[in-house]
Z-matrix of the N, CA and C atoms (Angstrom, degrees):
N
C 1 1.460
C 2 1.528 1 110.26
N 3 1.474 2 112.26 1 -27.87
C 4 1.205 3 109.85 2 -158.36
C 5 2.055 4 107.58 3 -74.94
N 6 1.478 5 79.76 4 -41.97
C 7 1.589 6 118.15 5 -167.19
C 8 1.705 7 97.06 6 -58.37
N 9 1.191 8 115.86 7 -31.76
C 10 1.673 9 116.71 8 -157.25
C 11 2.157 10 95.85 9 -104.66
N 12 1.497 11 99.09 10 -8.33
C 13 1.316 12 90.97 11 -170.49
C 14 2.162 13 87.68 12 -97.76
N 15 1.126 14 103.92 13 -20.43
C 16 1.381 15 93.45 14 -179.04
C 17 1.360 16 118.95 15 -95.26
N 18 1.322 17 105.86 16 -22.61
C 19 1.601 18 110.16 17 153.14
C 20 1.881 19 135.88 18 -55.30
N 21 1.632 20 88.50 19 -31.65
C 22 1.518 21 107.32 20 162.24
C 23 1.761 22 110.76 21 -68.99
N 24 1.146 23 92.29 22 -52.35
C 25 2.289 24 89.07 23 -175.10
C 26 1.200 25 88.57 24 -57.08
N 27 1.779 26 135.81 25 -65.53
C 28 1.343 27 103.70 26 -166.00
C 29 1.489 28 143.93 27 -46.55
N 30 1.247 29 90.21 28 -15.36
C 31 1.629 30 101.24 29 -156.06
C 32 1.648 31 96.38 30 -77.16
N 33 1.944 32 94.12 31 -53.94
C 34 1.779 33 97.34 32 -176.20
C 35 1.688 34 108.67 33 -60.63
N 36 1.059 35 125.58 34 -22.67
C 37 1.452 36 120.93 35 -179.09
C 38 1.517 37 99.70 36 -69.30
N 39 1.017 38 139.02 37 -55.42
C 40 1.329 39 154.02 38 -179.83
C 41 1.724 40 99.81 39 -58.92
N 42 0.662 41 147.39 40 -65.52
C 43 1.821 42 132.31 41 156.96
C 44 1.117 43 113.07 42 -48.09
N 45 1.526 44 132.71 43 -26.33
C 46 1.525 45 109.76 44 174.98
C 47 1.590 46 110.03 45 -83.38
N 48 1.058 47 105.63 46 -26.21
C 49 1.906 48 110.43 47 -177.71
C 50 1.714 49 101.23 48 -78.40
N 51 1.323 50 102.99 49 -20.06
C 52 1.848 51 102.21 50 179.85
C 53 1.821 52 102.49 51 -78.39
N 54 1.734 53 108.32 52 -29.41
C 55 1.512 54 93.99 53 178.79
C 56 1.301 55 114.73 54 -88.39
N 57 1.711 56 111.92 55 -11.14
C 58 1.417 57 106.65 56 178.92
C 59 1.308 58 113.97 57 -83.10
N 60 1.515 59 119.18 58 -25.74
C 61 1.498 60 113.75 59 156.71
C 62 1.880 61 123.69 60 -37.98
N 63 1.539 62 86.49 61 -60.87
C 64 1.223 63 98.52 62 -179.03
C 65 1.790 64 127.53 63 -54.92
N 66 1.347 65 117.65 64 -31.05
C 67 1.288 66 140.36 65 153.23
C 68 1.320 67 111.67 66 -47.27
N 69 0.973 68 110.84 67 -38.51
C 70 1.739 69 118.28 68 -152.95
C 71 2.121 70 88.02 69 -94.85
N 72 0.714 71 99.90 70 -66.64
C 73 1.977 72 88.13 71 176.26
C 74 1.320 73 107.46 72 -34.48
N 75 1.510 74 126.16 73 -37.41
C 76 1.734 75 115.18 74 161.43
C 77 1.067 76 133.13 75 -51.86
N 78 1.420 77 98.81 76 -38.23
C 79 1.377 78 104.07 77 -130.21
C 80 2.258 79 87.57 78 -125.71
N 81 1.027 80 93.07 79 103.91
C 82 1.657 81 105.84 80 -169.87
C 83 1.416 82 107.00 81 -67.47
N 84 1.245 83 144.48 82 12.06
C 85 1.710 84 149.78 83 163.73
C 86 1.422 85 99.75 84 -104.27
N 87 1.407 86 123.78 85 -50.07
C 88 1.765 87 109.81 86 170.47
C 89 1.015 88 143.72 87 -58.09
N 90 1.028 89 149.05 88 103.71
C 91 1.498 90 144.66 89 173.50
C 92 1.398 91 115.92 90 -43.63
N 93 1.652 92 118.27 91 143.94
C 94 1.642 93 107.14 92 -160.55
C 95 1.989 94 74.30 93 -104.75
N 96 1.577 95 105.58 94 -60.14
C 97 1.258 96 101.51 95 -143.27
C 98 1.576 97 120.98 96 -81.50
N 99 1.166 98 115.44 97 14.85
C 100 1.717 99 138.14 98 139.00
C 101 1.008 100 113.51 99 -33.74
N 102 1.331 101 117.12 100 -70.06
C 103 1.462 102 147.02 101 -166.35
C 104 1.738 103 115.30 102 -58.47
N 105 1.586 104 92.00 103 -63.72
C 106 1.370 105 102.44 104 175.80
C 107 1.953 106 113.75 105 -57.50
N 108 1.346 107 99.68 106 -42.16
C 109 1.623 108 90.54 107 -163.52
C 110 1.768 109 92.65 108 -72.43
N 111 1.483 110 143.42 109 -42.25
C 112 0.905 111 147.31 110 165.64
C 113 1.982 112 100.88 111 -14.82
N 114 1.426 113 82.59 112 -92.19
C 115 1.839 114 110.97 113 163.73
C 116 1.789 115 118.75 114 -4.85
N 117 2.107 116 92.10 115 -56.24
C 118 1.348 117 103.37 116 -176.64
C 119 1.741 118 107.47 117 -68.53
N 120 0.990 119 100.24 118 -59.47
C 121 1.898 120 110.13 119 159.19
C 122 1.889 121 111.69 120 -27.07
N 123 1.062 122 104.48 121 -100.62
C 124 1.409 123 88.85 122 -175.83
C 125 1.492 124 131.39 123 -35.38
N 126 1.143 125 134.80 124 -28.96
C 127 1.567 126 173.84 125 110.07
C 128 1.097 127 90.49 126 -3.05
N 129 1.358 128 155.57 127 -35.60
C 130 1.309 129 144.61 128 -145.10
C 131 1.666 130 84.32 129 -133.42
N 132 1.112 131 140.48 130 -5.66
C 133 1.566 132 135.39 131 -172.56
C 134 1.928 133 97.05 132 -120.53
N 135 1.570 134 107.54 133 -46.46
C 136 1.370 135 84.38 134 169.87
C 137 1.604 136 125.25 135 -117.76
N 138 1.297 137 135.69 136 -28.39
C 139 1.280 138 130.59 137 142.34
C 140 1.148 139 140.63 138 -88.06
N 141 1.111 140 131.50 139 120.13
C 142 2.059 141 135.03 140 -176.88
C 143 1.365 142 91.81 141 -66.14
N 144 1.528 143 125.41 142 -52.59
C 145 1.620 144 112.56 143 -156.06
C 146 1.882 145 99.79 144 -79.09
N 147 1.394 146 134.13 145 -47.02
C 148 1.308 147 102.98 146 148.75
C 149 1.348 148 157.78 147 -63.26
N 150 1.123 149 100.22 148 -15.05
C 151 1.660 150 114.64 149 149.38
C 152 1.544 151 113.06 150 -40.62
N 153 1.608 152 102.75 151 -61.07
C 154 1.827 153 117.50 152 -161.43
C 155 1.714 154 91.17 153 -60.14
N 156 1.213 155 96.04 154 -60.95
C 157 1.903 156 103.64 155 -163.64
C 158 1.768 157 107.39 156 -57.16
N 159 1.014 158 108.96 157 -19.23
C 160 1.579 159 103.98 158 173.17
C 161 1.933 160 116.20 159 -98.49
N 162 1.287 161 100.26 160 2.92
C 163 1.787 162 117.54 161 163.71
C 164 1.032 163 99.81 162 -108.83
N 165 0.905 164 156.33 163 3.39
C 166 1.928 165 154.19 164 171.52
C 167 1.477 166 90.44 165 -132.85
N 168 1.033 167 135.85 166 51.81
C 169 1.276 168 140.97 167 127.84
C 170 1.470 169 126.59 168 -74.19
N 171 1.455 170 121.41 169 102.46
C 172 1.365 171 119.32 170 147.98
C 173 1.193 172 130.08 171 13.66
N 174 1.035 173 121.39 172 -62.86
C 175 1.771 174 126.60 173 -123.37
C 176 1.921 175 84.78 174 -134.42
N 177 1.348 176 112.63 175 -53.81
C 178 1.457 177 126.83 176 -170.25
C 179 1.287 178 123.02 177 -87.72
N 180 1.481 179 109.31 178 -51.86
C 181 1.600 180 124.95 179 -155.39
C 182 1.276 181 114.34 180 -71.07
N 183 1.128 182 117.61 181 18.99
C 184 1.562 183 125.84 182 169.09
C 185 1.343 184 100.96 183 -83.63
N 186 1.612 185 99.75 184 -91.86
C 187 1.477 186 121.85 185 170.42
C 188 1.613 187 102.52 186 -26.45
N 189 1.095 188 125.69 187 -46.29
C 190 1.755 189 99.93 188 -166.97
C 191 1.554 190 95.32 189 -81.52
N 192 1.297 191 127.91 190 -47.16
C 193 1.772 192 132.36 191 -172.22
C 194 1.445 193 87.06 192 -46.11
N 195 1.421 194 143.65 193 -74.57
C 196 1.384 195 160.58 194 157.47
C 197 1.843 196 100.06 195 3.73
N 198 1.324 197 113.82 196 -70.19
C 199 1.458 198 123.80 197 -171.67
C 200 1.623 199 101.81 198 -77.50
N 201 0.859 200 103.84 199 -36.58
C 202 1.702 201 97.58 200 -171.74
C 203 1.658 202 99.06 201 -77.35
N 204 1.199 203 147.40 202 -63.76
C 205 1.093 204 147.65 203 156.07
C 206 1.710 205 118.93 204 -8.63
N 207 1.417 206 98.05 205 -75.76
C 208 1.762 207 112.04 206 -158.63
C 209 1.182 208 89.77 207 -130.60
N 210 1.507 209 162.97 208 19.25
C 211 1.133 210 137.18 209 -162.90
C 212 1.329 211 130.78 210 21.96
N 213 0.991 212 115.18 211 66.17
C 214 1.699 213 128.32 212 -165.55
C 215 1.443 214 101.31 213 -108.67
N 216 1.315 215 116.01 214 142.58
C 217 1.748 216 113.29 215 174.12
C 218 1.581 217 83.47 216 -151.12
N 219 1.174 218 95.47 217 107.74
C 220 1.507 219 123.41 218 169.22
C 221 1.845 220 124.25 219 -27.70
N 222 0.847 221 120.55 220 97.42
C 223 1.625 222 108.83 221 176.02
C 224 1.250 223 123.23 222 -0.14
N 225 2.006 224 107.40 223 -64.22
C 226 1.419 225 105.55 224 -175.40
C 227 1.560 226 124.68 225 -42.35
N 228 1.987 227 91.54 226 -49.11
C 229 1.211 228 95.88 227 -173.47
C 230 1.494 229 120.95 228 -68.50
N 231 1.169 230 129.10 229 -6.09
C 232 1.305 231 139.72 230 -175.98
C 233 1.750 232 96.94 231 -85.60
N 234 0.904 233 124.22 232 -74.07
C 235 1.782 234 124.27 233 167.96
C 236 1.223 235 111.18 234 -29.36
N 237 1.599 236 130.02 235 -39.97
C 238 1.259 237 131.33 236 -178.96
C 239 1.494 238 124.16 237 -77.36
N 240 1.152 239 101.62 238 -40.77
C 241 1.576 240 120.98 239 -179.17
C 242 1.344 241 101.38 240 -70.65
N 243 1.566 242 120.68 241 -42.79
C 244 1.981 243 120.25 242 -175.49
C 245 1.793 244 94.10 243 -56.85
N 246 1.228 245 101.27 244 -61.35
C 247 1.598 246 115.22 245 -147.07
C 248 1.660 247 93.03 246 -58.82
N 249 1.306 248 125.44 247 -46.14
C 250 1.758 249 132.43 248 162.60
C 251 1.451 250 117.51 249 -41.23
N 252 1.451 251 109.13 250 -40.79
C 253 1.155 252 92.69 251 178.01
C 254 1.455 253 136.50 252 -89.03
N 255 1.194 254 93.03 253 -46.32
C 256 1.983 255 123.69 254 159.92
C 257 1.887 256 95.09 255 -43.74
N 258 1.138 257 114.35 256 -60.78
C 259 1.538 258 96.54 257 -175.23
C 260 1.598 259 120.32 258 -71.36
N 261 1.211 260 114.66 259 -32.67
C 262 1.341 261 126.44 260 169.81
C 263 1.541 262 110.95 261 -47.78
N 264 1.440 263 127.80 262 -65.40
C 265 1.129 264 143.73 263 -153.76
C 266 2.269 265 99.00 264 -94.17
N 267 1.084 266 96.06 265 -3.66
C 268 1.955 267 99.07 266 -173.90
C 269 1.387 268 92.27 267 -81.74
N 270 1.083 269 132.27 268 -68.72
C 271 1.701 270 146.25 269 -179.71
C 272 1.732 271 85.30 270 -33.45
N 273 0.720 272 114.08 271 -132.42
C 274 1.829 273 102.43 272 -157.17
C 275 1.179 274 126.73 273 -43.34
N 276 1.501 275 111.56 274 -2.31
C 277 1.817 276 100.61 275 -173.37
C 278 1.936 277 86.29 276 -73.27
N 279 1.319 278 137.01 277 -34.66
C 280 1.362 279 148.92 278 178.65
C 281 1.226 280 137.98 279 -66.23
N 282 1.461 281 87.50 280 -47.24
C 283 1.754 282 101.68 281 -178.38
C 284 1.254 283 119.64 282 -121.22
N 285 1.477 284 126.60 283 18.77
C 286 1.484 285 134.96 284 -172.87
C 287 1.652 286 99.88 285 -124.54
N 288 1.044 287 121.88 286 145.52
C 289 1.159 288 127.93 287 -179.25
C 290 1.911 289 107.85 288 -96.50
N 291 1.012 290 136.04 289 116.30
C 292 1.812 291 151.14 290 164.22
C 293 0.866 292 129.93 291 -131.87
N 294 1.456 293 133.13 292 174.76
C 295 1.449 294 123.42 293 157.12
C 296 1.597 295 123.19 294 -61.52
N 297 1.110 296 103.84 295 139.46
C 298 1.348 297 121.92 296 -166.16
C 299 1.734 298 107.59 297 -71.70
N 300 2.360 299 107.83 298 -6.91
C 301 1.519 300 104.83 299 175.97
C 302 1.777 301 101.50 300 -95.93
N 303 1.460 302 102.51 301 -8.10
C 304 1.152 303 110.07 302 178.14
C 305 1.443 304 127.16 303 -72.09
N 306 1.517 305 112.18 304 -38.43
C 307 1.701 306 144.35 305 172.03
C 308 1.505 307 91.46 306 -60.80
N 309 1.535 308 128.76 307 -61.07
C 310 1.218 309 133.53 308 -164.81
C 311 1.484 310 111.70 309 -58.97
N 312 1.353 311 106.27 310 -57.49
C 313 1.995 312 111.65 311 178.71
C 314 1.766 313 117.52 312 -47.21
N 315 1.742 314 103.65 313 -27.89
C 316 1.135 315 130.29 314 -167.73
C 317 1.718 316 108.42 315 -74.50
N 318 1.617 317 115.22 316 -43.80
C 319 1.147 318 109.50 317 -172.86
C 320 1.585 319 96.23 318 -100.73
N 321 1.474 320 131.67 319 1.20
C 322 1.432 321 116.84 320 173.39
C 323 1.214 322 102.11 321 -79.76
N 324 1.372 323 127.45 322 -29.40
C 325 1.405 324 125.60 323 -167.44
C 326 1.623 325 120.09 324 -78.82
N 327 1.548 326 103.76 325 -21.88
C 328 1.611 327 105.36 326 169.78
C 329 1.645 328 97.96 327 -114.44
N 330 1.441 329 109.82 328 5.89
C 331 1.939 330 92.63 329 136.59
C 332 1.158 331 134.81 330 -66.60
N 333 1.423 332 113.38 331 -40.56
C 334 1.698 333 140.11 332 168.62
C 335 1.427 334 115.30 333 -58.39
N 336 1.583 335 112.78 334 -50.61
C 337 1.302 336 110.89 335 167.26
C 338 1.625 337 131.14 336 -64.89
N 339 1.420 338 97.34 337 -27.69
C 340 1.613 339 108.43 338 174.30
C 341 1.134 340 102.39 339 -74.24
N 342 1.185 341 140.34 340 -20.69
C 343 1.783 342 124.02 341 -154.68
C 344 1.443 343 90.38 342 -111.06
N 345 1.484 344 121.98 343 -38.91
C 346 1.386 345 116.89 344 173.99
C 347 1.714 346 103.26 345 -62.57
N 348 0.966 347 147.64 346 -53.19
C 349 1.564 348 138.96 347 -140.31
C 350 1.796 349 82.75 348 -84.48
N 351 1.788 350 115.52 349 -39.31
C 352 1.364 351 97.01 350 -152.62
C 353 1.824 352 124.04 351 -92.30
N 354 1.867 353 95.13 352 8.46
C 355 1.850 354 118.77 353 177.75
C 356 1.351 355 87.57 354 -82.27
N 357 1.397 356 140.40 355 -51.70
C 358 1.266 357 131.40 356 -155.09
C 359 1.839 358 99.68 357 -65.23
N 360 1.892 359 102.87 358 135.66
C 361 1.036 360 107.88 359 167.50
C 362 1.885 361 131.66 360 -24.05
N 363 0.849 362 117.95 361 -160.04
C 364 1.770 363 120.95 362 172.52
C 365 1.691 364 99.65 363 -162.10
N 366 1.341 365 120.73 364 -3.65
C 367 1.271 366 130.99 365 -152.34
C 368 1.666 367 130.57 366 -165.44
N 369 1.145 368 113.17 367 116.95
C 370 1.880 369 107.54 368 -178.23
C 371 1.491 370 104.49 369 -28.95
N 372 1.187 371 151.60 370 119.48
C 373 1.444 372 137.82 371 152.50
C 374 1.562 373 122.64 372 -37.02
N 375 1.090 374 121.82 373 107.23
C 376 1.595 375 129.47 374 174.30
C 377 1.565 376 115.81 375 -5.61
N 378 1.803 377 105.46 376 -42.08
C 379 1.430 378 125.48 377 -175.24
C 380 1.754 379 116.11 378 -74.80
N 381 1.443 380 101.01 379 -23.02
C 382 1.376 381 104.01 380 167.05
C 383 1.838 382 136.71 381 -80.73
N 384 1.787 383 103.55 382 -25.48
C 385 0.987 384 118.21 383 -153.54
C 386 1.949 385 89.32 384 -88.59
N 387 1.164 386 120.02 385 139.44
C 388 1.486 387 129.48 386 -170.94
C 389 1.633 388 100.01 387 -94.17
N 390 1.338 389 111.25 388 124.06
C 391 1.287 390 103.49 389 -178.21
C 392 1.658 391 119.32 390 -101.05
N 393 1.380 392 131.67 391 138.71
C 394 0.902 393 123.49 392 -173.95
C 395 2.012 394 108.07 393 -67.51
N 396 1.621 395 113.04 394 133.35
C 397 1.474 396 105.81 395 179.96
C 398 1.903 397 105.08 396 -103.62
């Protein structure tokens, strides 16, 4: 009972992070692919066949096969995500008036986020890839 009631939360957590993905391709302040690898996670605890269909995704299932594998976040996406955030967060860190402990919490936190997105690989490690002899 226990097992089938926690298999259920995963699942609904995993459709709500699949619509907040989906929101988030609209919607240019949301993050899609947060969501999705989240998504792939729960998906991977309570359904295999949504799990599979969100790794044979088109558009995604690289990047998540990619993270779930090696934790890899692709260069592009690393250039994309800096330049999103730094521009996102410049407009008021400049031109808005706050507390100045408030400005501060603000740029430690996309210090943290920058250093986290930018340790993660960009690439299979040389040491992983099997070479044909």
């Amino acid at each position: 009972m226990r097992k089938t009631v926690v298999r259920s939360l995963y699942l609904v957590a995993g459709l709500f992070c699949v619509l907040l993905g989906l929101i988030g391709v609209l919607l240019p302040l949301l993050p899609t692919t947060p969501f999705l690898l989240v998504a792939a996670f729960c998906f991977s605890r309570s359904s295999e066949r949504l799990h599979q269909s969100l790794l044979n995704n088109r558009y995604f299932g690289r990047l998540i096969r990619d993270w779930e594998e090696n934790g890899i976040i692709p260069l592009k996406a690393k250039i994309l995500s800096t330049s999103m955030m730094l521009l996102m967060v410049s407009y008021p860190m400049f031109f808005k008036t706050f507390h100045y402990g408030l400005k501060a919490m603000v740029v430690v936190t996309i210090c943290f986020a920058l250093y986290y997105i930018w340790s993660r690989p960009s690439e299979v490690p040389s040491r992983l890839i099997q070479k044909d002899i």
